[in-house]
C-alpha positions, 0 to 999 in steps of 0.5 A, a space after each residue: 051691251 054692258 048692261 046686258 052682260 052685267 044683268 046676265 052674270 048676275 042671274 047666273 050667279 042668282 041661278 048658280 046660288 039657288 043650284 046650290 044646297 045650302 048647309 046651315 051649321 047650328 050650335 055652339 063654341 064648338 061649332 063656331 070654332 072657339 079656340 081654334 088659331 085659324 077660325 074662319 077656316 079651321 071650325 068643322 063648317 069650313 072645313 065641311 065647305 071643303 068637302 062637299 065642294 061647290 054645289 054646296 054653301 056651308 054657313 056657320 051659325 055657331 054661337 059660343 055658350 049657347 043652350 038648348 034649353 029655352 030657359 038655360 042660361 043663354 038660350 040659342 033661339 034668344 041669339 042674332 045666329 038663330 034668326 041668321 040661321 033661320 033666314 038662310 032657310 038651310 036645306 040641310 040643318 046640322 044641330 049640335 047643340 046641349 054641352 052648354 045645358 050641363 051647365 048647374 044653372 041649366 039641366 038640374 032646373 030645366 031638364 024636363 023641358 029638353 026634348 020638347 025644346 029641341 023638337 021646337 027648334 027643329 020644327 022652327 027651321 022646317 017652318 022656313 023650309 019645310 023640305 030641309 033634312 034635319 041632322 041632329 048630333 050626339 054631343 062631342 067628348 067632356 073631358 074628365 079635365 073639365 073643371 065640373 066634371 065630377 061635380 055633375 058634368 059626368 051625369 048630366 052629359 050622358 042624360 043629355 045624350 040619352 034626350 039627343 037619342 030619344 029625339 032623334 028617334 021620334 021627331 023624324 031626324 039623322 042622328 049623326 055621332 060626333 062622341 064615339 069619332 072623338 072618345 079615344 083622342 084627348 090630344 085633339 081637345 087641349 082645354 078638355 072641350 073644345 077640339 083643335 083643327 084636327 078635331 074640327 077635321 074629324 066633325 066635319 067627316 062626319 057631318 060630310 058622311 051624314 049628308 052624302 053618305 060616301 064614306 069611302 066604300 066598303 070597310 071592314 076590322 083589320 081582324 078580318 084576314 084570311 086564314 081566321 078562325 070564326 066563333 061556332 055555335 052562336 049567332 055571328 054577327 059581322 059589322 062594318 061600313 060602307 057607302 049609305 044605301 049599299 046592300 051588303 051581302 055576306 056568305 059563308 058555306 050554305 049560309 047567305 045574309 043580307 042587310 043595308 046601310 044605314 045612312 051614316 054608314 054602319 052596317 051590320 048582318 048576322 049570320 045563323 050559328 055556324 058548327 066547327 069545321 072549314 075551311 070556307 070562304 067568307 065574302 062580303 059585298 056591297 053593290 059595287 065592291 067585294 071581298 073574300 077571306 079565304 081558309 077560314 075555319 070555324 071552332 072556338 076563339 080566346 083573347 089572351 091578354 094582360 102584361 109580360 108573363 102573357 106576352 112570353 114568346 114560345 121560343 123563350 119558353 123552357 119547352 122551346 126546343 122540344 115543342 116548336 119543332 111539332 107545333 104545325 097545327 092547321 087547326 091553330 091559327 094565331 092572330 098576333 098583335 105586336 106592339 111596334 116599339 118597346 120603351 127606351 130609357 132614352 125617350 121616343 122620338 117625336 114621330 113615335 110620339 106622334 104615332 102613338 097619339 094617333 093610336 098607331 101603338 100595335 103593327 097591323 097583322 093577320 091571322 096565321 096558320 099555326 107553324 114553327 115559324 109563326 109561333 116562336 114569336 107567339 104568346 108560350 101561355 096562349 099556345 099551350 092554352 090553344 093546344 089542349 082545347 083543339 086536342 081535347 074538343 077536336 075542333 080548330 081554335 082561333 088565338 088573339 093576343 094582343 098582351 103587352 109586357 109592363 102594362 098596369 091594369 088601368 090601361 086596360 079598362 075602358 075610359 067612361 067605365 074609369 071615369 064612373 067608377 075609379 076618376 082618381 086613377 086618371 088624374 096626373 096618372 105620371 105622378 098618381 100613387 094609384 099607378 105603380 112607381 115602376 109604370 110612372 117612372 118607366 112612362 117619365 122616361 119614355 117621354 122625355 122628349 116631349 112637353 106636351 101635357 096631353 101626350 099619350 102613352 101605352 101605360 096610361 089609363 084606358 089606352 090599350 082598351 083604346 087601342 088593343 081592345 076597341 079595334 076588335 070587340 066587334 069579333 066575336 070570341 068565347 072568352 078571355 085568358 089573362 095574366 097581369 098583375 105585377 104591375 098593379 101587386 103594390 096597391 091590392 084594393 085598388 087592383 081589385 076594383 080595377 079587376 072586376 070593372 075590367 071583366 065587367 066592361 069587356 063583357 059589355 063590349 062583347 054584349 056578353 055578361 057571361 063571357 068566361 075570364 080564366 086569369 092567373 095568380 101572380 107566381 112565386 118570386 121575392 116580392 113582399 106584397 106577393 102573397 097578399 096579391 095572390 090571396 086578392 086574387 083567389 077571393 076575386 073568383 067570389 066575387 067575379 062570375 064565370 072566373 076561374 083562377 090557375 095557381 102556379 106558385 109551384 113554377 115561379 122563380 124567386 130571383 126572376 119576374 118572368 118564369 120559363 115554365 110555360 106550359 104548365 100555366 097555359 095548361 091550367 087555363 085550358 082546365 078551367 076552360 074545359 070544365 067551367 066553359 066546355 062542361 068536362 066535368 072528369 076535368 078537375 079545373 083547380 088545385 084545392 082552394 080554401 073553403 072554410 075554417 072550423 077552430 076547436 080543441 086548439 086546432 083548426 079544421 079546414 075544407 077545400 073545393 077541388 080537394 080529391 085526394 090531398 097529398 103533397 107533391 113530393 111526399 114530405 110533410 105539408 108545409 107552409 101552414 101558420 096560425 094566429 090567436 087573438 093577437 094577429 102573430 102567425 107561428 109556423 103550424 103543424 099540417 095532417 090530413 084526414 081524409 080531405 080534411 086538413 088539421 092545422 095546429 101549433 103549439 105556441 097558439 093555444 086558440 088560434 082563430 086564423 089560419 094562413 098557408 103558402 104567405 111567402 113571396 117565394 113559397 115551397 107550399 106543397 099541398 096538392 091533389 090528386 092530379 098533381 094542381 097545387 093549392 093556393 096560397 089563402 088567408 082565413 078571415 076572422 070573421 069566418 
């Protein structure tokens, strides 16, 4: 009887083990879980035997340091993990395989051979199984903290990548991402390479996703709300997640959409171009789930971005009190991201640390209906900006801002854009002469608390893309306004890199390479390198496409960083908008900005754009013009117009061969147009 039971439990182990799906884990330290405290039960593949449960068996076969390539330095197919891996006979093959290949020794020798090695290794397990579902992965994050990575790691990581993808496309495989889950988190990779366990977490909800394709339903952006305004006039593209397999339906007014999810999840269904009006009902619905936004109009979306001077509420603004009364405007709705906590001298404390490593920086929102009430606590620029174009196009204007006050400019730009083209910003950004000393200092104190050397912060490079701007880049808007600068005024060539690979990589997250950016030149105020700053950013708009710059040194103040005239600067942005974006062309964007130079008879000669009926905005004499000889010493100028031309001279410059007018931190230049836009501050070039 013994014997009889005994054989009986071990065929229904047998038969519950042959029930089971067998899921073999192939790849390197990463998945083998180097580095991890706990590693039988922290590396991806256990914590993935958690998620699928016991109709599965997860085996591990990473091998630390193994390669791809079959001539690399350690090739996995010359590993005991790859004939244990070929044994169990997976039905399901997860690969993540190719970090190791960055090695010097292995991709500039052997890169021609990758996509065929890989193809090899995946027919080796079809061999075994000839049924097994192959998922192959694009390779998790290299930190710029990696030891090669300007060396060759940068370059030949994402050359890797691209062979990963072009694999995936043609050997009839899953291409499952464990790289975009795990960009924004570097806390979740102490040595730059190897995730801890709550990175080994996020790999295995991937890998979990790739097999069952239950990623928890239906999903959307947080930037989906009621009251929302979509872009009109182009074709709206609305993405998301959703269980694999799902038919996702999406409707508004008479327009009806279809699409299905793909098997990791992502969705996405474009909707033809829809003209300004509302409001309308958008639904969204999966086959088991549905959800519908209500009061939605469609008209024109703007992100107002930058740092302080952008943030500047309403009821601070010194326009608060006449115009927040009037300001219930159904056609202007707000859609306001405010940051949760502002920067103590005395430090965050540990669960604000925490928060702020988990990019949990900015409150969740929702759009609003422009009233008194909700605009108080809203950007005064961004109003004022919104307000003209929904009076002047008479369609509903929609209004993101998201601007944070202190922020440096680097924190805005996108981490693999630094990380090609400005690395140096990034490293040991707390005591790095790149970032402003005000920004270090002001971050030093704010983590006091903390002697973790990976803790984040919302000054340091590239964490308000990650936070403010990655979250959204999926919503379509028409262009950007933005106001930032003071925190990057003491560096003026770094800042003019930093500026174009900023509106260079938005466009490229909004897949729009003309998207419009209207920004404002610094103020007036007694700040040495201002006018410097001022004169980089007006040369910007030459160098920058679909730019358009609103001077307003006229409204500074000399004592006080944040200016209360408001109004006028949000105004001057819609110009630009309304002419350069909206073709209105009675609309004269600018003041007169500097054209060129001609020098003769002792004087010089200068042209401007914008400049219709030159004068002075307060009836006196021009001011603020200097010239310069051969020896580079400026003396105060003497300034006349005739016609639109302005005749510049001194009698202690005999032969000048530069010009410069408004150079003072705080100047009282007065030099405008006949629609009463000041000029800005310029400094001609010798070799002009």
């Amino acid at each position: 009887m013994k014997r009889l039971l005994s054989l009986t439990l071990l065929c229904y182990c047998t038969l519950l083990m042959s029930a089971q799906v067998k899921v073999a884990c192939v790849g390197n330290s990463i998945t083998y879980g180097l580095k991890l405290e706990n590693r039988e039960t922290e590396a991806y593949p256990s914590r993935l035997q958690e998620l699928l449960g016991e109709g599965y068996v997860v085996g591990n076969f990473g091998k630390s340091g193994a390669t791809l390539l079959r001539r690399g330095h350690k090739p996995y197919i010359q590993q005991k993990e790859y004939q244990d891996a070929l044994a169990f006979a997976g039905d399901i093959v997860v690969i993540h395989l190719g970090i190791n290949d960055t090695d010097p020794r292995n991709w500039p020798n052997y890169r021609d051979d990758f996509v065929g090695d890989y193809h090899a290794l995946i027919n080796s397990f079809r061999e075994v199984n000839p049924s097994c579902k192959v998922l192959i992965a694009r390779m998790s994050p290299i930190s710029n903290r990696h030891t090669r990575f300007d060396s060759g790691t940068r370059s030949w990581f994402f050359e890797i990548q691209n062979a990963i993808e072009c694999v995936a496309r043609h050997a009839d495989v899953q291409l499952i991402d464990f790289y975009e889950p795990l960009l924004d988190r570097p806390v979740f990779f102490p040595d730059g390479l190897h995730p801890n366990a709550a990175g080994a977490e996020v790999l295995a909800r991937v890998v979990y996703e790739g097999i069952t394709g239950n990623v928890g339903g239906l999903q959307l952006s947080g930037i989906y709300t009621d009251n929302m305004v979509l872009q009109r006039n182009r074709p709206l593209t609305i993405s998301g997640k959703a269980n694999a397999g799902s038919t996702i339906k999406v409707s508004i007014g008479k327009h009806h959409t279809k699409t299905v999810v793909t098997a990791n999840g992502k969705w996405s269904a474009t909707l033809p171009p829809l003209e300004a009006g509302g409001p309308y009902t958008l639904t969204i619905a999966s086959d088991k789930e549905k959800v519908s936004f209500k009061n939605v109009l469609v008209g024109e979306v703007w992100l107002c971005s930058g740092q302080s001077n952008m943030e500047w509420v309403m009821q601070k603004a010194a326009t608060a009190m006449r115009d927040i009364p009037q300001a219930n405007r159904s056609d202007i709705r707000l859609y306001n991201m405010c940051p949760r906590w502002k920067f103590p001298r005395d430090g965050w404390t540990e669960s604000v640390l925490d928060s702020i490593n988990n990019l949990e920086y900015f409150k969740e929102t929702v759009w609003e209906n422009c009233t008194p009430e909700s605009v108080k606590e809203f950007s005064a620029i961004a109003y004022y900006f919104g307000k003209m174009l929904a009076d002047s196009l008479q369609v509903p204007v929609g209004l993101i801002c998201n601007a944070l006050g202190g922020s440096p400019i680097e924190a805005w730009v996108e981490r693999e854009t630094l990380e090609e083209h400005f690395p140096a910003v990034m490293r040991n950004w707390t005591k790095n002469d790149f970032i402003q000393k005000w920004v270090r200092e002001r971050a030093i104190d704010n983590l006091k608390h903390t002697d973790n050397p990976l803790q984040r912060h919302p000054y340091e490079p590239f964490y308000l893309y990650e936070t403010a701007i990655r979250p959204i880049q999926h919503f379509a808007v028409q262009g950007v306004i933005w106001y930032q600068g003071e925190s990057n005024a003491h560096n003026v060539e770094a800042h003019e890199k930093l500026f174009k690979l900023l509106v260079e990589g938005w466009r490229k997250s909004w897949k729009n390479s003309e998207m419009p950016f209207y920004y404002v030149q610094l103020s007036s105020m007694d700040r040495p390198s201002w006018c410097w700053f001022r004169d980089s950013q007006r040369r910007l708009m030459q160098h920058v496409s679909h730019t358009g710059m609103a001077v307003c040194s006229d409204v500074g103040d000399s004592l006080d960083v944040h200016p209360r005239r408001k109004q006028e600067v949000g105004e001057r942005l819609a110009y630009w908008a309304l002419h350069k974006t909206y073709g209105k062309q009675a609309q004269c964007p600018s003041g007169p900005l500097y054209r060129n130079v001609t020098f003769k008879a002792g004087a010089a000669y200068l042209t401007f754009d914008y400049a219709d009926g030159l004068t002075t905005s307060d009836g006196k004499a021009i001011r603020t013009f200097e010239v310069a000889g051969d020896d580079g010493l400026y003396h105060p100028a003497h300034a006349v117009m005739e016609e639109n031309i302005i005749k510049v001279w001194s009698e202690q410059v005999k032969s000048p061969t530069s010009v410069r007018y408004g150079w003072q931190p705080y100047t009282r230049a007065n030099l405008v147009n006949r629609f009463g836009l000041p000029a800005s501050t310029f400094q001609t070039l010798i070799t002009e």
